[in-house]
NUKOL-131613 format. One record per residue (C-alpha): residue in three letters; z, x, y. Coordinates in steps of 0.2 Angstrom, whole numbers. Layout:
# residues N
{rec 'ALA' {Z X Y}};
...
***
This chain:
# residues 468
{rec 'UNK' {-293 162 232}};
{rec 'UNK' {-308 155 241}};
{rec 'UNK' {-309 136 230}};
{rec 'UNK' {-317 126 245}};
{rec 'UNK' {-325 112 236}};
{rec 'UNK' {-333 107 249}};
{rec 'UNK' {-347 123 247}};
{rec 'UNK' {-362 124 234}};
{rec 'UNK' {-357 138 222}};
{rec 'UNK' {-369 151 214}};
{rec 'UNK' {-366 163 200}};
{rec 'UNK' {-372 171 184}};
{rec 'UNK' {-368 162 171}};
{rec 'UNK' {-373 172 156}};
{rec 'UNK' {-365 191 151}};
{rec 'UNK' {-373 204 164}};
{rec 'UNK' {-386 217 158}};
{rec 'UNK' {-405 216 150}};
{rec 'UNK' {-408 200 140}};
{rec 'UNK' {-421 189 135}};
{rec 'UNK' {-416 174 144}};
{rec 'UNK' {-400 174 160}};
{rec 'UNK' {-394 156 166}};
{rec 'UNK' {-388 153 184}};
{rec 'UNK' {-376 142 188}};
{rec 'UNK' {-377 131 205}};
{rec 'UNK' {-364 117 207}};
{rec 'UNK' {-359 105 224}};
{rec 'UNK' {-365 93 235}};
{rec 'UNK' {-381 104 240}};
{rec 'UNK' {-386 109 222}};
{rec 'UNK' {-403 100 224}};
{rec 'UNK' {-407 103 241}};
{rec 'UNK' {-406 121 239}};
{rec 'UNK' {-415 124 223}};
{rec 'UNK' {-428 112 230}};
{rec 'UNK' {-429 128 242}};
{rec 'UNK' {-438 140 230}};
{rec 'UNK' {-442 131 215}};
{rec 'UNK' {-460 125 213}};
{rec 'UNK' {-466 116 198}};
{rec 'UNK' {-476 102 194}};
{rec 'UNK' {-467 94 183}};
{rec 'UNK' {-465 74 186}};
{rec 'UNK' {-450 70 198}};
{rec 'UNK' {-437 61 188}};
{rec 'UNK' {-440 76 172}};
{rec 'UNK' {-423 84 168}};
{rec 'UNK' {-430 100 164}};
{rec 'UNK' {-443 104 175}};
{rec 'UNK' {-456 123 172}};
{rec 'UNK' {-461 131 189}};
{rec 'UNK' {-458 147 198}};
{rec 'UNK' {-444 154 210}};
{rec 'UNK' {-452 159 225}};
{rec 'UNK' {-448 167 242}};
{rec 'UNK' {-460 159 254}};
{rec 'UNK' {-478 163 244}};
{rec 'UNK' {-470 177 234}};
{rec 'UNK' {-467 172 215}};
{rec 'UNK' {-451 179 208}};
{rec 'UNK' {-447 173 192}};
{rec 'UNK' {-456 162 179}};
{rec 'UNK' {-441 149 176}};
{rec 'UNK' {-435 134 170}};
{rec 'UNK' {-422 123 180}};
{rec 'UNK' {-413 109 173}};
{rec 'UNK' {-404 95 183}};
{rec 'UNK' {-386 88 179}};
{rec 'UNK' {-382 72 190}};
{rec 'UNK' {-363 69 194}};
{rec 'UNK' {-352 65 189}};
{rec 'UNK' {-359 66 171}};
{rec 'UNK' {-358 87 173}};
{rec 'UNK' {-349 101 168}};
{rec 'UNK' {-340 102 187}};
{rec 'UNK' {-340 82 190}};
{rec 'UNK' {-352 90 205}};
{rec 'UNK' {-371 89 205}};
{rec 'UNK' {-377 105 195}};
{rec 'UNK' {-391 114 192}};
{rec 'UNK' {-396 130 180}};
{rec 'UNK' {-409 143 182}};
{rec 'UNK' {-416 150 164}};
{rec 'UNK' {-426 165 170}};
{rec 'UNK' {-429 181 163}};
{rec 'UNK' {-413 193 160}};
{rec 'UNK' {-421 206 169}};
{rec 'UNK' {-404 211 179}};
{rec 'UNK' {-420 215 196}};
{rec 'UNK' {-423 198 196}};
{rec 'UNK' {-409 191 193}};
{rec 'UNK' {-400 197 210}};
{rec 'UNK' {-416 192 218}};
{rec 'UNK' {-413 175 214}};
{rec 'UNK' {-395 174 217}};
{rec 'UNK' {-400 183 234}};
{rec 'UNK' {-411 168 237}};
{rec 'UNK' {-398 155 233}};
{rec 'UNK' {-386 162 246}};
{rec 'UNK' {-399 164 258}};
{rec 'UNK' {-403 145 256}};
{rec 'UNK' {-385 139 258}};
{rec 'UNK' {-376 144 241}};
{rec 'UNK' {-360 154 241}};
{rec 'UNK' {-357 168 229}};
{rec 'UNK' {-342 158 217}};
{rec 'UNK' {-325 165 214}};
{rec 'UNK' {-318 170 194}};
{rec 'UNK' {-317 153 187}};
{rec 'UNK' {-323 141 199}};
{rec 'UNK' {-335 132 189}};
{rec 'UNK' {-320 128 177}};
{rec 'UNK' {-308 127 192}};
{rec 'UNK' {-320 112 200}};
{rec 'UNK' {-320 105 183}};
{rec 'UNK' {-302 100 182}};
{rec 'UNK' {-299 99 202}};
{rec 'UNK' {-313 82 197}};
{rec 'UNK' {-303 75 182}};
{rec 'UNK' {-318 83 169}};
{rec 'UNK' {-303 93 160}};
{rec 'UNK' {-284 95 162}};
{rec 'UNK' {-277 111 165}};
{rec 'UNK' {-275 114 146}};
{rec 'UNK' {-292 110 143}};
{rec 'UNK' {-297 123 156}};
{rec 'UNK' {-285 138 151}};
{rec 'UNK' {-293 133 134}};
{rec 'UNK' {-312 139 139}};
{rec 'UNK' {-307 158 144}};
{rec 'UNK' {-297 158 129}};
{rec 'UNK' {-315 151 119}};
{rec 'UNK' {-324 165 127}};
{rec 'UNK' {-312 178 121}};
{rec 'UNK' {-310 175 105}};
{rec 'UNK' {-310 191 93}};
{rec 'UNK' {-311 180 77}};
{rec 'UNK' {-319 161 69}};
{rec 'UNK' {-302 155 68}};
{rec 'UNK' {-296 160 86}};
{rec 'UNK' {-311 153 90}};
{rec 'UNK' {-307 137 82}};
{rec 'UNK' {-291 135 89}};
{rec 'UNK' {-296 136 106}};
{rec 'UNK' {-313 125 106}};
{rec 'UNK' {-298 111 99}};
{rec 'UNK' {-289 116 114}};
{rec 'UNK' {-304 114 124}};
{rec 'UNK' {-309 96 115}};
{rec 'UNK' {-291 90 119}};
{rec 'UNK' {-281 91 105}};
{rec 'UNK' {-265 101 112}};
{rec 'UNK' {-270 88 127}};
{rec 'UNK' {-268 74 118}};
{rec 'UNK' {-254 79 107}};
{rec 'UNK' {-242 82 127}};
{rec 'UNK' {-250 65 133}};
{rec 'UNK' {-244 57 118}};
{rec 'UNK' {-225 64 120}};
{rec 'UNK' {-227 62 139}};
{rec 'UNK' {-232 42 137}};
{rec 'UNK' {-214 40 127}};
{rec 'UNK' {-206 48 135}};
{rec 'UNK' {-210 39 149}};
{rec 'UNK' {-208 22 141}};
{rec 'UNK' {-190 27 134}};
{rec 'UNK' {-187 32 151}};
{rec 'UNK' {-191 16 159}};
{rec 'UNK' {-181 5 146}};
{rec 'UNK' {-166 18 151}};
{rec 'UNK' {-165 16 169}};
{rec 'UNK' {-166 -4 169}};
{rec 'UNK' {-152 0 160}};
{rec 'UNK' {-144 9 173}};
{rec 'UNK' {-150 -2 188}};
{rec 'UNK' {-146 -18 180}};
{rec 'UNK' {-132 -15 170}};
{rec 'UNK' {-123 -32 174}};
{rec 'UNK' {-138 -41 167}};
{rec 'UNK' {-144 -45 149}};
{rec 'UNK' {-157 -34 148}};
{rec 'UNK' {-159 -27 130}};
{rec 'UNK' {-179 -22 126}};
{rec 'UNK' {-172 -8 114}};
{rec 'UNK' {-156 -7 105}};
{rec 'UNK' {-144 10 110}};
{rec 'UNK' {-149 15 92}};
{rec 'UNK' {-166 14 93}};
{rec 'UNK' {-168 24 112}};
{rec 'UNK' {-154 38 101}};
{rec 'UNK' {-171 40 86}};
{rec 'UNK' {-184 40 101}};
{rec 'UNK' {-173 51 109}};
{rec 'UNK' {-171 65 92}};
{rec 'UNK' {-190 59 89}};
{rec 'UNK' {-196 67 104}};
{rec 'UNK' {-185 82 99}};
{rec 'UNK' {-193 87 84}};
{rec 'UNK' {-212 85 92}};
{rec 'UNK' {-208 96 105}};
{rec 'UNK' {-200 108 92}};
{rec 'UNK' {-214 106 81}};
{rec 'UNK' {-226 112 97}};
{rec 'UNK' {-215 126 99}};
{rec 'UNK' {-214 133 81}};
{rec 'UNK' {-236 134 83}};
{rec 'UNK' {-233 148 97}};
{rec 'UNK' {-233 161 86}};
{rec 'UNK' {-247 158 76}};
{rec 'UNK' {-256 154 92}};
{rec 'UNK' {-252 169 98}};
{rec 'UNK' {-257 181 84}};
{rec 'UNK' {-271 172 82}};
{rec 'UNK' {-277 175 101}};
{rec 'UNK' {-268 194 103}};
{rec 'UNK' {-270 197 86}};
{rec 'UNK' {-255 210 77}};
{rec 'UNK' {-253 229 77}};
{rec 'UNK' {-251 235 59}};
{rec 'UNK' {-244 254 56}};
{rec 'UNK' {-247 261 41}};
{rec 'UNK' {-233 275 37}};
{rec 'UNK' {-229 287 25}};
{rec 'UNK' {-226 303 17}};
{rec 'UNK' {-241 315 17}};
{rec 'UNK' {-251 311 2}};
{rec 'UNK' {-245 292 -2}};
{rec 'UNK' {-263 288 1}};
{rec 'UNK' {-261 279 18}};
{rec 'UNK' {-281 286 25}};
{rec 'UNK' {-284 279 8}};
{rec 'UNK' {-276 263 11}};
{rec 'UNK' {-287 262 29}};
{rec 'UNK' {-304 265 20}};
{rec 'UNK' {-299 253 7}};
{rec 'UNK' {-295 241 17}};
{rec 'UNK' {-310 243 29}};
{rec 'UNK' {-323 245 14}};
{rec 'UNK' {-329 260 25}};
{rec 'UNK' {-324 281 25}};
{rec 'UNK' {-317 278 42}};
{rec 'UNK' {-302 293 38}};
{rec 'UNK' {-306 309 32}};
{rec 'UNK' {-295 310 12}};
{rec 'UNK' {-291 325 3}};
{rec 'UNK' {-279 333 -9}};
{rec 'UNK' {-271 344 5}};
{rec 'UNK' {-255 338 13}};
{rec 'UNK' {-255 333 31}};
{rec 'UNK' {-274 330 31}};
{rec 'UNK' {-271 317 47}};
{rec 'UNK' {-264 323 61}};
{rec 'UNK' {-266 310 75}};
{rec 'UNK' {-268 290 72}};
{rec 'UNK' {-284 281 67}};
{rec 'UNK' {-286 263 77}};
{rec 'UNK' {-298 252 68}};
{rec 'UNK' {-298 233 71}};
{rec 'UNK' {-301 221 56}};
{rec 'UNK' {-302 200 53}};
{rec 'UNK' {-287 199 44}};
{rec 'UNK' {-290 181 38}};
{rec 'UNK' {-293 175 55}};
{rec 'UNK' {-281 187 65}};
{rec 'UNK' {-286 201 76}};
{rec 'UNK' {-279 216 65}};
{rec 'UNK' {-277 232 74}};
{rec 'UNK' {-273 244 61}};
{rec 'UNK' {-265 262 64}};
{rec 'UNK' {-267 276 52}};
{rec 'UNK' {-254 289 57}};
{rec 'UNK' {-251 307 51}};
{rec 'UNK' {-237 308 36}};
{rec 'UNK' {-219 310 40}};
{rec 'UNK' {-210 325 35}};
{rec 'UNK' {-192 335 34}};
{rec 'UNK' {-203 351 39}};
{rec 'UNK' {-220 355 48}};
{rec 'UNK' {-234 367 45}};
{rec 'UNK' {-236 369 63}};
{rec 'UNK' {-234 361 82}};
{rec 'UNK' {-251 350 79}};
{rec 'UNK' {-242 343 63}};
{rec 'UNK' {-226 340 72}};
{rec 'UNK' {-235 333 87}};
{rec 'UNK' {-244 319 73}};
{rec 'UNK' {-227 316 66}};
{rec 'UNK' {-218 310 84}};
{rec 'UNK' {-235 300 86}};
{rec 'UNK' {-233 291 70}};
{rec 'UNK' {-214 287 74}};
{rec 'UNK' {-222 281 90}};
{rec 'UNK' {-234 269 83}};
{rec 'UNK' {-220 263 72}};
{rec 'UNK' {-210 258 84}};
{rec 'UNK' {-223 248 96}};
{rec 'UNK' {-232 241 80}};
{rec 'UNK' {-229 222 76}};
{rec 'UNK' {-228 227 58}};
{rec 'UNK' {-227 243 46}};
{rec 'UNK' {-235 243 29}};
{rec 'UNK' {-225 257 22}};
{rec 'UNK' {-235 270 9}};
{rec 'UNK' {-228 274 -7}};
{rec 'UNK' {-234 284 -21}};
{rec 'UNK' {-234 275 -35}};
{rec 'UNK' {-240 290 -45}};
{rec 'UNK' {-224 300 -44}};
{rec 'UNK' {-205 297 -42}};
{rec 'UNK' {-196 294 -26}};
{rec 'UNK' {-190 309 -16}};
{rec 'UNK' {-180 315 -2}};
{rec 'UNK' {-196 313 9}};
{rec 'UNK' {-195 294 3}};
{rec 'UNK' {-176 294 8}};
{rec 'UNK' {-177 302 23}};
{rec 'UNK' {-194 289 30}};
{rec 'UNK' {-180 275 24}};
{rec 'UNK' {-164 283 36}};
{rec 'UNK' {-180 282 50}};
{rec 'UNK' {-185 264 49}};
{rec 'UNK' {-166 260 46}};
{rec 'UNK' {-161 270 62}};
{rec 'UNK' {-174 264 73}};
{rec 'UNK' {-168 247 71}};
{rec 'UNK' {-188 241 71}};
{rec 'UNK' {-184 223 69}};
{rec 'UNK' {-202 218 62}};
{rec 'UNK' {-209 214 45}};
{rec 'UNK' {-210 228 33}};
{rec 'UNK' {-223 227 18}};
{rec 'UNK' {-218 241 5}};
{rec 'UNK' {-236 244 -3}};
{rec 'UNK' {-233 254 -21}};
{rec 'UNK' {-251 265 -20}};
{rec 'UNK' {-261 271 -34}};
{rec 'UNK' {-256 257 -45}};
{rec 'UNK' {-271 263 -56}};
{rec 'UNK' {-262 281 -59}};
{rec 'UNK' {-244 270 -61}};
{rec 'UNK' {-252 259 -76}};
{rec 'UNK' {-258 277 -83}};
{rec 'UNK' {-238 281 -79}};
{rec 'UNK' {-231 269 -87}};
{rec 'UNK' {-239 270 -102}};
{rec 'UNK' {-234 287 -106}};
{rec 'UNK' {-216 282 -100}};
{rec 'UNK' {-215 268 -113}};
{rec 'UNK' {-217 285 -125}};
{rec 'UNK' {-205 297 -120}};
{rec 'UNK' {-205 298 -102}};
{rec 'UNK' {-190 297 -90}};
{rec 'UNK' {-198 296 -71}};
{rec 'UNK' {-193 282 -62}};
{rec 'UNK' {-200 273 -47}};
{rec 'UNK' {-188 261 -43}};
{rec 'UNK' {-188 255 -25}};
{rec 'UNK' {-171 247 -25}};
{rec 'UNK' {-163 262 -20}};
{rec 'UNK' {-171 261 -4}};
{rec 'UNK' {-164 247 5}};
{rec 'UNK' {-171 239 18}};
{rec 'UNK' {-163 223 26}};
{rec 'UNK' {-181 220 36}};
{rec 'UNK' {-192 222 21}};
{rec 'UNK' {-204 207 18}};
{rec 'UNK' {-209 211 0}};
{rec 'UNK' {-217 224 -10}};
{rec 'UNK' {-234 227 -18}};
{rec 'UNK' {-244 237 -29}};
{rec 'UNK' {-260 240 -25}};
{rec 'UNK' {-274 254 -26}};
{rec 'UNK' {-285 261 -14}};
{rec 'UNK' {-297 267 -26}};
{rec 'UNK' {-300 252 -36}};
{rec 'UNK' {-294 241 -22}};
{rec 'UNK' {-283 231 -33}};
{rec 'UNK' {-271 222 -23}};
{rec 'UNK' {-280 223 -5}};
{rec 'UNK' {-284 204 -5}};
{rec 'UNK' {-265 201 -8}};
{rec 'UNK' {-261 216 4}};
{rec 'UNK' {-270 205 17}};
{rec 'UNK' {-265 187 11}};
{rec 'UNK' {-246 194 15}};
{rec 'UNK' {-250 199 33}};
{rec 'UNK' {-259 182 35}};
{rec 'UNK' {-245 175 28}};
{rec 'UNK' {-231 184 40}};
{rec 'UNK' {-240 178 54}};
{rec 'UNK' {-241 159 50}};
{rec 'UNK' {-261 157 45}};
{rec 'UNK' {-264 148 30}};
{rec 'UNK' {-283 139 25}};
{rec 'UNK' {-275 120 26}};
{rec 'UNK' {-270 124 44}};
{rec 'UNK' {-279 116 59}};
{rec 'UNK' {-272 128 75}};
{rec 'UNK' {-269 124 92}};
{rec 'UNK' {-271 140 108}};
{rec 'UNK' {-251 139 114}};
{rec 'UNK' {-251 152 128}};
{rec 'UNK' {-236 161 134}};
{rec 'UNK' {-237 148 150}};
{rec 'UNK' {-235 132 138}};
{rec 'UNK' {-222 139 127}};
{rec 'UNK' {-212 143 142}};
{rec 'UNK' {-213 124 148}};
{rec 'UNK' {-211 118 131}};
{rec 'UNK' {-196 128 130}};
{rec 'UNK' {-191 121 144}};
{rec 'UNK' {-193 102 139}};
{rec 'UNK' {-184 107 123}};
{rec 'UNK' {-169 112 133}};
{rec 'UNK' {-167 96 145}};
{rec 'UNK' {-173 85 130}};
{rec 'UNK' {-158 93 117}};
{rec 'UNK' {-148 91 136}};
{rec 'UNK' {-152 71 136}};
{rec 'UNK' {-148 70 118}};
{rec 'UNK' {-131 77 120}};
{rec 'UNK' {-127 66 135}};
{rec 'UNK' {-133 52 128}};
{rec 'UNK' {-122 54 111}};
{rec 'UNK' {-108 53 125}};
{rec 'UNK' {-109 32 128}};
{rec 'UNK' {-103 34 148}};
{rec 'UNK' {-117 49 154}};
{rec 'UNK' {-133 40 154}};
{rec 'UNK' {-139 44 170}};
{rec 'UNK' {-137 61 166}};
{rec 'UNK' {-148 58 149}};
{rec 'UNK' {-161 52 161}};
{rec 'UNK' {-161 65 175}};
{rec 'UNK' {-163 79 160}};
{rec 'UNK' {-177 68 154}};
{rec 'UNK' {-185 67 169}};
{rec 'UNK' {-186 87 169}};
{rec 'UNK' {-194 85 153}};
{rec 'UNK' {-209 74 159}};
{rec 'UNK' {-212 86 173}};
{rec 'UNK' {-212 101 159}};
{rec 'UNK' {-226 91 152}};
{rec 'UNK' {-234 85 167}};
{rec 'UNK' {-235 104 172}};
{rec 'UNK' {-243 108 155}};
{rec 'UNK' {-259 95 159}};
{rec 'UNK' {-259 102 177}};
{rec 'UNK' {-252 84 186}};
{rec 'UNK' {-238 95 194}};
{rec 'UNK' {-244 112 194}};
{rec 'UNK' {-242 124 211}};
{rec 'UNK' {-256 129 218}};
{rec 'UNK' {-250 149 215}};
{rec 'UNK' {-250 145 196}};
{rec 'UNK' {-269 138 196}};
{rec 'UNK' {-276 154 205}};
{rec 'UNK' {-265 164 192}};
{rec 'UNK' {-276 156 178}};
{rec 'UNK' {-292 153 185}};
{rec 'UNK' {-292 172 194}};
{rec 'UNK' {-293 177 175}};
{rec 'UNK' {-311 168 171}};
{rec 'UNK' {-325 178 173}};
{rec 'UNK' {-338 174 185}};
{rec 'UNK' {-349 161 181}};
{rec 'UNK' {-336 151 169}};
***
């Protein structure tokens, strides 16, 4: 990608379209000069915000106003300036048009960020961290990576990297200057440091998860036999008529996608047409294959069961299915129609014999099981503290954004610092301890940016949009 710092960058900074206000972004060494170019006002000279006009020679363009950000106390560490005109998408291209034609250069995807950490304003981290803020689907993904962005993961890898360092130092004046008395930590303490530094990087690692349903969110498959209630399960849980309900069998015959904040996670849940030993036609059977599907590529099932009437073959038969396919995911049993089970019971408790025991249905990969009804939605808040739950989020918990590119370094510090700890247990391979440890600090240093190829850096940036 073209990252020359040495050029004055120009792009649109807000989202494209009509709007009431659009900002422009200009950043590098000719910021000034070239808004200077086209932007009269009369505003005093040493004002930050200044009022005037963008022109083209005599011609008036735009009604703006500019603001001025000195380096290095800016967004980039460059001189920048921004351009509020009206988001009129006309005269927004005029501008730009203007700025290139005065010296700009349109910028790349990310380059403002990129310029940003290229001049020590944020560490790699930091900067994956801003794309992530934009694209936050819920408040809670959202909070996660603004900490990202203030520096908390940041400071959290400088704090193991800085201890790592300093237990690395006291080892290898042990290794050059074994002869001399040289003792600034005892074998036992560097061991503790050693499993300290362990159990933090662990710690970092067990968070990828949660980071990671919290920023991709979790694709949730509701299954069933026709008429366990599962459209009704959908529109309970949405608090809309999303899926057509009715008394006849097989009413749903494709999946229903509909995306929720599930406690601060990016819930995409799949209605699906009822499972079946038989069809009523192709259309059915073609809805039955596409709920098998969705069962297979979800992240979790919430399995429908009526809870008015005993367990059948059907029941039976969607068990040997979940069983077969060897899913390997979370599996919420949901009892339906709790209010027509209460009804149930009651007359069971005088005479009746039914039974809706779902211990005959084992299922090594089931989480747990609920009652809840659609119609009175009794048990949704529970239905949807469970998922939470599954996927690590909890109210006391502060998150940090672990991409899939941190968890793989971390992953990778956890190998070469379990590595050093083994060697170290050993007495007579220190400088083996060392050498994994030395991996480990450029895991880290990696993570920040320090170390990372230049290949990796137009990966991430190349994914910003323009303007960012």
């Amino acid at each position: 990608m073209n990252y020359s710092t040495e050029d004055t960058i120009a792009a649109l900074s807000t989202a494209a379209g009509k709007s009431a206000i659009a900002v422009i972004r200009l950043s590098g060494k000719q910021s000034f000069e070239i808004i200077d170019k086209i932007f009269k006002t009369k505003s005093p000279a040493n004002q930050q915000i200044k009022y005037g006009y963008i022109v083209d020679g005599i011609e008036k363009k735009d009604e703006v106003l500019c603001t001025f950000f000195k380096a290095p106390d800016t967004y980039t560490g460059e001189d920048l300036a921004e351009i509020s005109c009206h988001g009129n998408p006309v005269i927004i291209k005029e501008i730009l048009d203007l700025l290139y034609k005065n010296g700009a250069r349109p910028a790349e995807a990310g380059e403002f960020t990129y310029r940003a950490f290229i001049n020590g304003k944020k560490d790699l981290a930091q900067a994956e961290a801003v794309c992530a803020l934009i694209s936050s689907k819920t408040a809670a993904a959202a909070k996660a990576a603004l900490n990202n962005v203030s520096g908390e993961f940041s400071n959290k890898i400088k704090g193991i990297k800085d201890t790592l360092i300093n237990l690395l130092a006291f080892m290898e004046v042990s290794l050059d200057h074994p002869e001399e008395d040289i003792m600034f930590l005892s074998r036992e303490e560097k061991g503790l440091r050693l499993g300290n530094l362990t159990e933090q990087n662990q710690k970092l690692m067990d968070s990828y998860k949660t980071s990671e349903c919290l920023q991709k969110g979790l694709k949730v498959a509701i299954i069933g036999k026709p008429n366990a209630g599962k459209s009704s399960l959908l529109n309970s849980i949405l608090g809309k008529n999303r899926a057509i309900v009715t008394e006849i069998a097989g009413t749903t015959t494709d999946t229903i996608e509909e995306i929720i904040d599930c406690r601060g996670i990016p819930l995409t849940i799949i209605d699906t047409a009822g499972i079946r030993t038989h069809s009523e036609n192709s259309i059915e059977l073609l809805g039955q294959e596409r709920s098998k599907e969705a069962a297979q590529k979800a992240d979790l099932i919430i399995w429908v069961l009526d809870g008015s009437r005993p367990l059948d073959k059907n029941d039976k038969e969607i068990a040997d299915f979940i069983k077969q396919s060897k899913l390997g995911i979370p599996i919420i049993e949901v009892l339906n129609k709790s209010d027509l089970l209460q009804q149930r019971e009651g007359r069971r408790e005088k005479g009746g014999s039914n039974s809706n025991d779902t211990s005959s249905l084992i299922l090594p990969a089931s989480s747990l099981s609920l009652n809840v009804s659609s119609k009175t939605g009794s048990g949704i808040p529970e239905l949807l503290d469970a998922i939470a739950k599954i996927a690590g989020i909890s109210e006391t918990n502060d998150y940090l954004m672990i991409t899939s590119r941190h968890f793989d370094l971390l992953k990778k510090a956890q190998g070469a610092l379990e590595k050093a700890k083994e060697q170290y247990a050993l007495q007579d391979a220190d400088e083996i301890s060392a050498f994994e440890l030395r991996n480990a600090l450029s895991a880290y240093e990696n993570i920040l940016g320090i170390t990372t190829p230049h290949d990796i850096l137009d990966t991430i940036f190349s994914t910003f949009c323009i303007g960012k």
